[in-house]
Structures are given as structure tokens and as C-alpha cells.
N, C-alpha and C positions, 0 to 999 in steps of 0.2 A: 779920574778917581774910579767910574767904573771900569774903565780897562784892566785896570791894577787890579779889582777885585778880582775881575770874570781872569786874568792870567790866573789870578793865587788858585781859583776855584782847579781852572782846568790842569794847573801844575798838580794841585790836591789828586785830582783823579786818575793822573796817569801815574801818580806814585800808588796809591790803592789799587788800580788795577796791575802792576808790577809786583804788586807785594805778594810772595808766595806762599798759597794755604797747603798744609803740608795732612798727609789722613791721617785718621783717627782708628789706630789698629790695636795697640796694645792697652793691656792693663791699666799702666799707670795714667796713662791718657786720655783713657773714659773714665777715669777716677777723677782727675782734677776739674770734669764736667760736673761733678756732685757738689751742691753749694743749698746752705741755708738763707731761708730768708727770714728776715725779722716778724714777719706773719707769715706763718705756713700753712695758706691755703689749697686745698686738694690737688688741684694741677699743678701748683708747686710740687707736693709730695710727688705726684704720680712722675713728673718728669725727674724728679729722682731717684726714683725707683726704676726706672729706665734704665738710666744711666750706668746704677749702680747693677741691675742686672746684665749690660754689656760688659760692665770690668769683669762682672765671674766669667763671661765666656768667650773672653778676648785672651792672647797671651802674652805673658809677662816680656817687657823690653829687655832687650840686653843689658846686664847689672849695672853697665858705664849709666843707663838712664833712671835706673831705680831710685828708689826716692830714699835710699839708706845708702852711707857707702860701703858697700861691697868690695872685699880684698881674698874671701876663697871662697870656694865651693859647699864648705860645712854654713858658711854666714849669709850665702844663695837661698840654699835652702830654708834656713831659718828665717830670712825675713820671706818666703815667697809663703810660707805656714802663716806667719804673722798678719801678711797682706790678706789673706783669703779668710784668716778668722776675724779681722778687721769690717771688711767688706759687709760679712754676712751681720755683724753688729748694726754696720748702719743702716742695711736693710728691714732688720728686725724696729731700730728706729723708726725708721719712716713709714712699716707700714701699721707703728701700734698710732705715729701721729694719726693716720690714714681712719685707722679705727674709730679714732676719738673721736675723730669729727663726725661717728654714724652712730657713736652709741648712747644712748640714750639711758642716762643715770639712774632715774627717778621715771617712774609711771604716774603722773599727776593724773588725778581723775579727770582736768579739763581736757588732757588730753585725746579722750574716749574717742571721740567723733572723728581722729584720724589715727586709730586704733591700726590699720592695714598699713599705714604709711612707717608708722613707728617700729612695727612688724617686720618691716622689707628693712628697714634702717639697721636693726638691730643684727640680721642676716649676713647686710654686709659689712659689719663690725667685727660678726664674728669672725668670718671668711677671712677678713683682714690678720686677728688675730692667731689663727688659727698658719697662717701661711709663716708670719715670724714665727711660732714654735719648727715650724719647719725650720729656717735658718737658725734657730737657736740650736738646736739638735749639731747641723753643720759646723757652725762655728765652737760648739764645746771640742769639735772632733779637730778643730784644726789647730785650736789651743791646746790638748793636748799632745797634739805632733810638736808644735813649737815649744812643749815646755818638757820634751824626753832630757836624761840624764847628759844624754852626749851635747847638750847646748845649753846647762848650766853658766859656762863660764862664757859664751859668745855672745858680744853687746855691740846692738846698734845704737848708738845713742841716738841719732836723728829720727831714731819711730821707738822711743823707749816709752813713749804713752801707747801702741800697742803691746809692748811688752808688759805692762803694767796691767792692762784690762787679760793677756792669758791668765797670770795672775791671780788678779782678783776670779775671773772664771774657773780658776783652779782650786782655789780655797774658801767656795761658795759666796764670794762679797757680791760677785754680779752673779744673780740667776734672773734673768729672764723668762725661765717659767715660771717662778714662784708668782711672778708677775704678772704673767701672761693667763696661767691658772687662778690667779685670786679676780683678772678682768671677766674673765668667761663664768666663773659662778655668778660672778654678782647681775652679768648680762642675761644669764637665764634665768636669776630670779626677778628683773626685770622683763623678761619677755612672758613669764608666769603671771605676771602682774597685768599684763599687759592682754594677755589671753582672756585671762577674767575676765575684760570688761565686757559687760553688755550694754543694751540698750538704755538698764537704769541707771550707769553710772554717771551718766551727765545731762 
């Protein structure tokens, strides 16, 4: 019986070691490195954010591997606008998660006595935030390339949920700054709060 195992085991590894890992060059292939977790704790985000920063600066595979199917050159282009106004979206996601998790709501008086700490947190909340309005900027620019008159009638249905988020980006449903501008007031009337304290607040 344990023969039988110790073959199965060593059969196991000389197929795993045969099995051929192929790199990781193009777009779509540090894309499908991007994944949610049901808790998304900070090195989860950050390894996302990773990821999703090599898809901007990797280049796109040949259309046969895209993740839409492509039959000319006008439908190339449009989903490669699509893919890159996509991208910058889930960037702009992960890094308002990233923020949350530093920014601090509410200035409870108890909190006084680690007044520096909530300080430094709040900094790098905003940094966070502050870096998506950079990709939002980006990604308005690519939804508008993907939504000019000349690709009105060109449809990928297999990424017609990015087509649907140009879209909405086009016709104000998604603003990400409104968003990202109503975080950042409320974060420095919290860090105002926060500055206040002194000695006699707790």
C-alpha cells in the first residue's frame, strides 16, 4: 500500500515538474492576475494594484488572445480603448478600498491621545485618494476615445459591461470624482478635528 502511494506521489511530481509555465508578458495576462477577495484586506488590495499596474504597462496580445472577439481593425481598436478605460476603473477601485481602510470618519474625543497616529492615517488616505483621481482623469480620456462617432455601431458583446461603464462615464452615471471630492472634504474636516485636539480633550 505504501508503495502504491510513494509511485502515485512520485508519478504526481514528474507530471508537475513536465508541466509547462508559460510568461506573463501581455495585457490580458496580468489582468486575469487581478482577483477579489471576499475580505479585502490591504495586501490583498496592494497586490492588486500591482497587478493591475503591470496590465497598463504590458502590451496588448495578439486580437486571436483578447478577451473580446475581434474580426477587424476598427473593433482592435475599440476594445484596446475599452480595455485601458477598464483597467484604470479598477485601479481607481482598489485604491479608494486602500483609502478606507486609513481613513478615519469621525474624530471621537477618545481618540486624543493617538491624535499623531490618526494624523499619519488620514495622509495616507488621502494619497490614496488622491492617486485614483489621477486614473479617473485617465480613464474619462479613454472612454471618451472608445465612445467617438466612428464606433457607435461596433459591439463586442463579450466586454459589453465595459462598454456600458464608457457609457455611464459619458453621461455622468459614474463620476468618480464627485466621489472621490465629496471623500476628501469630509477627510479634512476630519483631520481639522483632529488638529484641534489638545491636551484637554481627553
Amino acid at each position: 500500500m505504501k508503495s502504491r502511494i510513494l509511485s502515485v506521489l512520485i508519478l504526481a511530481l514528474v507530471i508537475a515538474s513536465n508541466a509547462g509555465a508559460y510568461p506573463v508578458q501581455f495585457k490580458e495576462q496580468y489582468y486575469k492576475l487581478y482577483h477579489l477577495h471576499l475580505i479585502q484586506y490591504p495586501d490583498d488590495t496592494m497586490e492588486n494594484i500591482y497587478w493591475l499596474e503591470k496590465t497598463l504597462a504590458a502590451d496588448f496580445a495578439n486580437p486571436l488572445y483578447a478577451m473580446a472577439s475581434i474580426e477587424d481593425k476598427i473593433q482592435w481598436e475599440k476594445y484596446r480603448y475599452l480595455f485601458m478605460m477598464h483597467v484604470n476603473l479598477k485601479l481607481i477601485e482598489q485604491y479608494v478600498f486602500l483609502g478606507n481602510k486609513w481613513n478615519k470618519r469621525n474624530a471621537y474625543f477618545f481618540n486624543a491621545p493617538w491624535k499623531t497616529e490618526n494624523l499619519d492615517s488620514l495622509n495616507t488616505a488621502e494619497n490614496c485618494y488622491r492617486t485614483a483621481l489621477y486614473y479617473w482623469s485617465a480613464a474619462k480620456e479613454w472612454a471618451e476615445k472608445a465612445h467617438e462617432k466612428r464606433f457607435y455601431f461596433i459591439r463586442l458583446p463579450r466586454v459589453q459591461f465595459w462598454d456600458d461603464e464608457a457609457f455611464r462615464i459619458g453621461n455622468g452615471d459614474l463620476d468618480y470624482q464627485k466621489t472621490l471630492n465629496r471623500e476628501l472634504t469630509r477627510l479634512q474636516n476630519t483631520r481639522a478635528a483632529f488638529e484641534a485636539m489638545d491636551d484637554n480633550t481627553y
